[in-house]
C-alpha positions in Angstrom: -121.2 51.3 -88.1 -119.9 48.0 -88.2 -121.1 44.2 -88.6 -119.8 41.6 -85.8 -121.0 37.9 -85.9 -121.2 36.6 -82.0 -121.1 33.1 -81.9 -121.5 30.9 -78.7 -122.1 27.6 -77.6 -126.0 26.2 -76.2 -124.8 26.9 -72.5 -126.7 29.7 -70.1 -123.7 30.5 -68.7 -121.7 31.0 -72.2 -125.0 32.9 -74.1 -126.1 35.0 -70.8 -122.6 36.9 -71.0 -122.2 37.3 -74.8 -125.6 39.2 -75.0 -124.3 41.3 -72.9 -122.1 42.0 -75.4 -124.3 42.2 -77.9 -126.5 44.8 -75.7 -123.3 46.9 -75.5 -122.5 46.7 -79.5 -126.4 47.4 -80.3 -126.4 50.5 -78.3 -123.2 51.5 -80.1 -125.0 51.1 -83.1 -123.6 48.4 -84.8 -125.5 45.5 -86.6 -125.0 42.6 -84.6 -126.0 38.6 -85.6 -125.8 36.0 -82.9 -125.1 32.5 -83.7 -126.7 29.6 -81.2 -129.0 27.4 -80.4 -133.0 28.0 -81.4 -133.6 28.1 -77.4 -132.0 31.4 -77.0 -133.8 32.6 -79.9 -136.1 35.5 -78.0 -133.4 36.3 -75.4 -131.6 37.0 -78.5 -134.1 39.4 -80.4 -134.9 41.2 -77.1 -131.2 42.1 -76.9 -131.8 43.7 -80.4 -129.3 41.5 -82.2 -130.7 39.3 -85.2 -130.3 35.8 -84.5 -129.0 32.6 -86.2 -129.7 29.4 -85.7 -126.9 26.4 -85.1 -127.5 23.5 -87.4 -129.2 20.7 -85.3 -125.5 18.7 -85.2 -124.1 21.6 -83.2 -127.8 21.9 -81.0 -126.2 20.3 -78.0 -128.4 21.0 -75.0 -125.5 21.6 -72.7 -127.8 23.2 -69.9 -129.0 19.8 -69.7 -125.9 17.8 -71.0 -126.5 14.9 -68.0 -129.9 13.8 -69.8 -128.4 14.2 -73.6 -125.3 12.0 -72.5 -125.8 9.7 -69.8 -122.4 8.4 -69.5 -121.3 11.8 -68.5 -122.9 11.1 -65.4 -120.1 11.0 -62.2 -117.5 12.0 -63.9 -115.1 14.6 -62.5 -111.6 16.1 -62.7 -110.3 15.7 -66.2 -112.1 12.6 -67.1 -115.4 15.5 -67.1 -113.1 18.2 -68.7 -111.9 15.4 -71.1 -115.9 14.1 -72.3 -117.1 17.6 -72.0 -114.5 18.6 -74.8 -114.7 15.5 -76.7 -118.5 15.5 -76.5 -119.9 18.5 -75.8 -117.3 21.1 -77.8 -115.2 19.2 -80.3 -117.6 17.3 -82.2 -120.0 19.9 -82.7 -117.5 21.9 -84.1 -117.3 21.5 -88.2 -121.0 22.0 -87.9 -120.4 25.5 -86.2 -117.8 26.1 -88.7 -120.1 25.6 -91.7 -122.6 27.9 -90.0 -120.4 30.6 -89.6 -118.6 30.4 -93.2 -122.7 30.5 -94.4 -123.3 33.9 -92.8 -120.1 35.0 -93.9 -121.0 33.9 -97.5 -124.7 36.1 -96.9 -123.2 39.4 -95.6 -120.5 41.5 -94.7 -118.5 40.8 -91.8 -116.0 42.8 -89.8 -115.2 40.5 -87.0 -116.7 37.8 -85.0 -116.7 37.4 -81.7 -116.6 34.1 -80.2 -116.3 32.5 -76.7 -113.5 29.7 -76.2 -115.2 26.8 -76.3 -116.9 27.5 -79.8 -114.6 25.2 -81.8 -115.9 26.6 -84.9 -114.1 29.8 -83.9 -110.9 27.6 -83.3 -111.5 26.6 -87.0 -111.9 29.9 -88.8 -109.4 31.0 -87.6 -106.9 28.4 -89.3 -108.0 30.2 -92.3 -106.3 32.6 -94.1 -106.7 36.2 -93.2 -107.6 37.4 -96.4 -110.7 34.8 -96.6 -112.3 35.5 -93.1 -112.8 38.5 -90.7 -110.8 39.4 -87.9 -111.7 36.4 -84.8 -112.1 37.8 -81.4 -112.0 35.6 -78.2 -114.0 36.6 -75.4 -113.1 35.7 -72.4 -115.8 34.8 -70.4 -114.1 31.8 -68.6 -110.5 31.9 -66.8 -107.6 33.0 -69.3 -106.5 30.1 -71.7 -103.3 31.6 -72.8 -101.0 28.8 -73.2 -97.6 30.2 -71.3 -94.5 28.6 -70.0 -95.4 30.4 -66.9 -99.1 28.0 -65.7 -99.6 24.4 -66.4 -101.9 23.4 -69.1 -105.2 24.6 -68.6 -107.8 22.3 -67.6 -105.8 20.7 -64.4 -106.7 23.3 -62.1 -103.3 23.3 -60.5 -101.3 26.6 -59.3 -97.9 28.2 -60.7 -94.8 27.9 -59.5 -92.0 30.5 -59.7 -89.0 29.9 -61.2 -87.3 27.6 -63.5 -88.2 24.5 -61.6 -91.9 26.1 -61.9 -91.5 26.1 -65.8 -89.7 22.6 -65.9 -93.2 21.2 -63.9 -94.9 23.3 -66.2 -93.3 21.8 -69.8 -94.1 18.4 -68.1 -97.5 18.8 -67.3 -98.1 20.0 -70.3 -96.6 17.2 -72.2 -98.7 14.7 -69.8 -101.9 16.8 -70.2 -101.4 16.8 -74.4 -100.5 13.9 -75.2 -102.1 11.7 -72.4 -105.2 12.9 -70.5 -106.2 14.9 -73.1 -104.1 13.3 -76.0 -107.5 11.4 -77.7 -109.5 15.3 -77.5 -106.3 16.8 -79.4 -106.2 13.6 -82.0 -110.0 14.2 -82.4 -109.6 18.0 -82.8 -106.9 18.1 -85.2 -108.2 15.5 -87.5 -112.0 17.8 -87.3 -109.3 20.5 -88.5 -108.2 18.5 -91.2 -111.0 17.9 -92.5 -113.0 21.2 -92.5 -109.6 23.6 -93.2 -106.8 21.2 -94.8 -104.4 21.5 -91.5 -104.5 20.8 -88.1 -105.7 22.7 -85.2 -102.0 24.5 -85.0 -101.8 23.6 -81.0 -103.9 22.5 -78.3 -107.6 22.6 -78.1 -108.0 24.4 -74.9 -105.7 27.3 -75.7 -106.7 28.3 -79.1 -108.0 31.7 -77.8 -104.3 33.2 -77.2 -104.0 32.3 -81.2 -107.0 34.3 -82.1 -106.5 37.8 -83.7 -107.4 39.6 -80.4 -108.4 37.8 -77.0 -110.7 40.0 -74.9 -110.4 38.7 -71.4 -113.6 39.5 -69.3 -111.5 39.6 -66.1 -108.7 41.5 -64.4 -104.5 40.6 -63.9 -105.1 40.5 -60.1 -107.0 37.5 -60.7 -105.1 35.5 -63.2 -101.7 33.8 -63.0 -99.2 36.2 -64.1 -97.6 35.5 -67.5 -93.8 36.5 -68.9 -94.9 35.4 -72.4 -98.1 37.1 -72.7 -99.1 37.6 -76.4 -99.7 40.9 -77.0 -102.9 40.2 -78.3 -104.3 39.7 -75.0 -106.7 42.4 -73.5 -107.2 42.5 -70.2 -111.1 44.2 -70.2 -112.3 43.6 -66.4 -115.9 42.0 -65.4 -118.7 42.7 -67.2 -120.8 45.1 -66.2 -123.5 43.7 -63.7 -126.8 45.8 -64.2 -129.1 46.7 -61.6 -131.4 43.3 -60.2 -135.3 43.5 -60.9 -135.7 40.7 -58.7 -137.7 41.3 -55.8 -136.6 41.3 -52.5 -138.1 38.4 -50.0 -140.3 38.9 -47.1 -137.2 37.6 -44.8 -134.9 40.5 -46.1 -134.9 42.5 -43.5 -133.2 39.8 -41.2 -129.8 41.0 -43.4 -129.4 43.6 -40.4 -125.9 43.4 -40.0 -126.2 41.7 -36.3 -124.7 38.2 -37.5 -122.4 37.5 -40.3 -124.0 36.6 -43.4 -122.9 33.4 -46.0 -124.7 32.9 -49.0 -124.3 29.6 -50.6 -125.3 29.0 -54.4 -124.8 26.1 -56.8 -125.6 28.4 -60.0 -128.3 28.0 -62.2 -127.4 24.7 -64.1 -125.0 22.8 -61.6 -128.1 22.9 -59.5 -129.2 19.2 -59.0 -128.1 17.4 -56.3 -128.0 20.1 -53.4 -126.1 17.5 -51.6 -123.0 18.5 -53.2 -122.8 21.4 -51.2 -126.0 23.9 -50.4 -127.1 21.0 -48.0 -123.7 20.6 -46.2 -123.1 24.4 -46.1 -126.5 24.4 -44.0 -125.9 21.9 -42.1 -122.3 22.9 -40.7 -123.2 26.1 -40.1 -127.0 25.0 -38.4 -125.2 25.8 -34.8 -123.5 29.0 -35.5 -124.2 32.3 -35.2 -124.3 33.1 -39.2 -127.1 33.8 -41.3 -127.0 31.5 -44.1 -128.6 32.8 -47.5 -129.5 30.1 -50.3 -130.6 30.7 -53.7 -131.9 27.6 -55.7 -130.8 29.3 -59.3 -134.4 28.8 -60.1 -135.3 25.7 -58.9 -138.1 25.0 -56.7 -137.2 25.7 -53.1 -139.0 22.1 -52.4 -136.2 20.5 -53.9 -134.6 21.6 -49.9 -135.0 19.3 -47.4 -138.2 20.2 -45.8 -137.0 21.2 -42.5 -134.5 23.8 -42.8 -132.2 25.0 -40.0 -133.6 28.4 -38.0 -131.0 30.7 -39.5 -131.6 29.3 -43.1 -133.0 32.1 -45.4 -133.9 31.1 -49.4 -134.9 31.8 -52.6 -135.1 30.4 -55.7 -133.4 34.0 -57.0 -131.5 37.1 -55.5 -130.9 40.7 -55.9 -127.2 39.9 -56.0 -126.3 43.6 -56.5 -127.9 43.9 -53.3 -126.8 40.9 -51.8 -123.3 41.0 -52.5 -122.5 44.1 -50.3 -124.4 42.7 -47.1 -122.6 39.5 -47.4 -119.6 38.5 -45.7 -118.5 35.0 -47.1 -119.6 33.2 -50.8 -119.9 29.7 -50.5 -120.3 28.6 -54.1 -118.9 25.7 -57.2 -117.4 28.1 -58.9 -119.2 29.9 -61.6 -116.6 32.4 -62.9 -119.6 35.0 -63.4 -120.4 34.8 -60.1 -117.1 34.6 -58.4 -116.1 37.3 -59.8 -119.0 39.6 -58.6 -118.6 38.5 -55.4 -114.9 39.7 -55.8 -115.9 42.8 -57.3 -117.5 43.5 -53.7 -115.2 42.4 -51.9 -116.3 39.3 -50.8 -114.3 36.6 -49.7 -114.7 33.2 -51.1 -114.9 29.0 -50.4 -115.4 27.5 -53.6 -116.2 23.8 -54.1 -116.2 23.0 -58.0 -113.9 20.7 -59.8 -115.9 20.5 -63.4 -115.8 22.4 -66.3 -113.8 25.7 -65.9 -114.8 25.9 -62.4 -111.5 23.9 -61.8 -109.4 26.7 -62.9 -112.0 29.4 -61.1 -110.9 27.4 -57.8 -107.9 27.0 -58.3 -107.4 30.9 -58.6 -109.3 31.7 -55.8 -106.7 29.7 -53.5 -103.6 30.8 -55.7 -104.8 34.8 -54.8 -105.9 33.9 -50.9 -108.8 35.6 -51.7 -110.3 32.5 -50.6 -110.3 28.6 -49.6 -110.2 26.5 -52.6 -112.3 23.1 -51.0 -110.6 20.9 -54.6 -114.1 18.9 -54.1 -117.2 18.9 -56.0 -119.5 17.1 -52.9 -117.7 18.2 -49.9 -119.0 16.8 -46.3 -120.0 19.4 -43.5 -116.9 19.6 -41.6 -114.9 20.0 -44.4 -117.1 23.1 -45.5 -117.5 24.6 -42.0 -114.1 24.5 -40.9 -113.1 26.6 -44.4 -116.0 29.6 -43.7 -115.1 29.4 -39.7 -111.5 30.3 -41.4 -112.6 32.7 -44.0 -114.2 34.3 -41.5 -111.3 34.8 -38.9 -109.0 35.8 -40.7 -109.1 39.2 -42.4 -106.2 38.0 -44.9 -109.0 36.6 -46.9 -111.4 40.1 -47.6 -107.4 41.6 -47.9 -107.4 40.1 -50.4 -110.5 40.0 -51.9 -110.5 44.2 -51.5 -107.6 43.8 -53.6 -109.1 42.1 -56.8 -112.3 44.0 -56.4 -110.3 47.3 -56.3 -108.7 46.6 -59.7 -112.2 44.8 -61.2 -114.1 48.5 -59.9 -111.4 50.3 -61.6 -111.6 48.7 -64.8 -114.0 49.5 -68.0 -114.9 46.4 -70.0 -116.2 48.3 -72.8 -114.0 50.7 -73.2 -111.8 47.6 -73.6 -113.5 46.2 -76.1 -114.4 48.9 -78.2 -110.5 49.9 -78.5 -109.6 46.7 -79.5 -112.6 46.3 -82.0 -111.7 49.5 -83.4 -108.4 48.9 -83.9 -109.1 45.5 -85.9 -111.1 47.8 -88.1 -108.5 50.2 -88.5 -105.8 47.7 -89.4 -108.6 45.8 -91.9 -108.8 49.4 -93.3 -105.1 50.0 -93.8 -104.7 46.3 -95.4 
């Protein structure tokens, strides 16, 4: 039996996935801590892991980060990547660090697992080997890798073969580093300083490829191929999805397979202004033969417009393992959870999310043509119609989208995981 520390921001999206993990390393028997806010306290005990609380400095509410930090309000493209870093990630992270090193001085630990935008994880790892456990990213967000191959990540823009491609690339990068996101890096490195005695040893958003192992949630069919790889990159595949206990609504039955069917969701957080896109999905698609499926992500279905069209079906949540193989099109901003489900099925894609990660979700569903990439956070109706109408037409797109979900349904995310797990302990044994 082993000990792991799983560490993890105050996000939904960022705790839901690393329980799973911690499920998984339960059942395999190990003793497993969790490190995040007090508001994920039960979901943590139900998952059988103990849990730990971050120090109120790091308790950033980022499932509601709009209220916490007004200012954030509007922003998109890299001035959101740029305060969401700053604000939301890199301040909070000596505090996280601090917290960690306190467990660490309370009990054995034989590796933690962090996700990418836990700082803290960026920081212990700066230290020694021989005064910290092994540090595992998990990848729960597009691969950070920093590579001569991709530009920097956080632009959300494509690769481009050959050495043109890498010259664009080493320029970008020295744009992205030193000017867009030149005051994060500054603020990063001088945290690193501080809390370690160096600084962060490259950029902020690529620390993962320097942890000891980086366990990518995903598959190489959907991320940008890479000649300089480090080898401690695992590629693991989705995480398992288990079976929905979400009921089924009355209007069910209307997923008959006699019109195409297009589900649109704006996730469960980047949920409050349906204008952005549920509204205009509905409305360009009011007059056409499709069956248009909406989930609210748990809001109230009130928050709709009160008339909806007559081949508008919601709810405020779905049986997406049910869902996902009657559907023929995801309309969606770009959670990388939910993406790739839908590509694990087979679905076809028109993303509209420019925040966050989501850029670089969007951006790889246009790069594999496994969907439209609409490079908009609010998108109009025409814009959104004319991309499903496409989607729809053209078989390349579910080609394509057969393709990735081939390789995800092949792949074993715990297998992964527990190989590279054991062979940290194996090397920590030999040392």
């Amino acid at each position: 039996m082993s000990t792991y520390l799983l560490t993890c921001t105050p996000a939904h999206g960022h705790v839901m996935p690393l329980l799973q993990v911690a499920r998984h390393l339960v059942s395999q028997g190990h003793e497993v801590s969790f490190l995040t806010s007090i508001r994920y306290a039960d979901r943590v005990t139900a998952a059988g892991a103990r849990f730990v609380a971050l120090p109120p400095e790091a308790d950033v509410d980022l499932d509601d980060a709009d209220a916490a930090f007004p200012e954030r309000v509007g922003l998109t493209g890299p001035a959101a990547l740029r305060f969401d870093i700053g604000t939301l990630f890199v301040r909070p992270g000596a505090a996280q660090l601090d917290a960690v090193r306190r467990e660490l001085g309370e009990r054995r630990i034989d590796a933690v697992l962090t996700e990418p935008l836990f700082v803290g994880g960026a920081l212990l790892q700066l230290l020694p080997v021989d005064q910290r456990p092994p540090v595992v990213a998990l990848g729960i967000v597009p691969l950070g890798a920093r590579s001569r191959d991709v530009a920097p990540f956080g632009l959300g823009i494509a690769p481009m073969a050959g050495p043109i491609g890498r010259l664009r690339n080493a320029a970008l990068r020295m744009v992205a580093e030193r000017l867009i996101f030149g005051g994060v890096q500054r603020q990063a490195d001088e945290m690193a300083r501080q809390a370690v005695g160096r600084d962060l040893g490259g950029f902020v958003l690529d620390w993962a490829g320097r942890a000891d192992a980086y366990v990518q949630f995903s598959v190489p069919e959907f991320e940008y191929p890479r000649s300089d790889l480090p080898p401690t990159v695992h590629f693991a595949g989705p995480l398992p999805s288990a079976a929905s206990d979400i009921a089924a609504p009355d209007w069910w039955d209307d997923l008959d397979g006699t019109r195409p069917v297009v589900h649109v969701t704006q996730g469960t957080i980047a949920n409050s202004d349906f204008g952005q896109l549920v509204v205009p999905t509905m409305t360009a698609l009011a007059a056409s033969g499709c069956l248009v499926v909406v989930t609210t992500g748990g809001r109230p279905v009130s928050a709709l417009p009160a008339e909806l069209p007559a081949n508008v079906r919601v709810a405020e949540y779905l049986p997406y393992d049910r869902l996902l193989p009657l559907t023929d099109v995801l309309v969606t901003n770009g959670g990388f959870g939910g993406v790739q489900q839908a590509l694990a099925h087979g679905v076809p894609i028109v993303v509209a999310g420019q925040t966050e990660d989501k850029v670089e979700v969007a951006a790889r569903v246009g790069w594999t043509g496994a969907g439209i990439n609409l490079r908009a956070t609010t998108v109009a109706p025409a814009q959104v119609g004319r991309a499903v109408s496409r989607v729809l037409a053209e078989p390349s797109y579910r080609t394509e989208a057969e393709r990735i979900g081939a390789a995800m349904r092949g792949s074993d995310a715990w297998r992964v995981l527990d190989g590279v797990l054991e062979g940290l302990g194996s090397r920590r044994a030999v040392s």
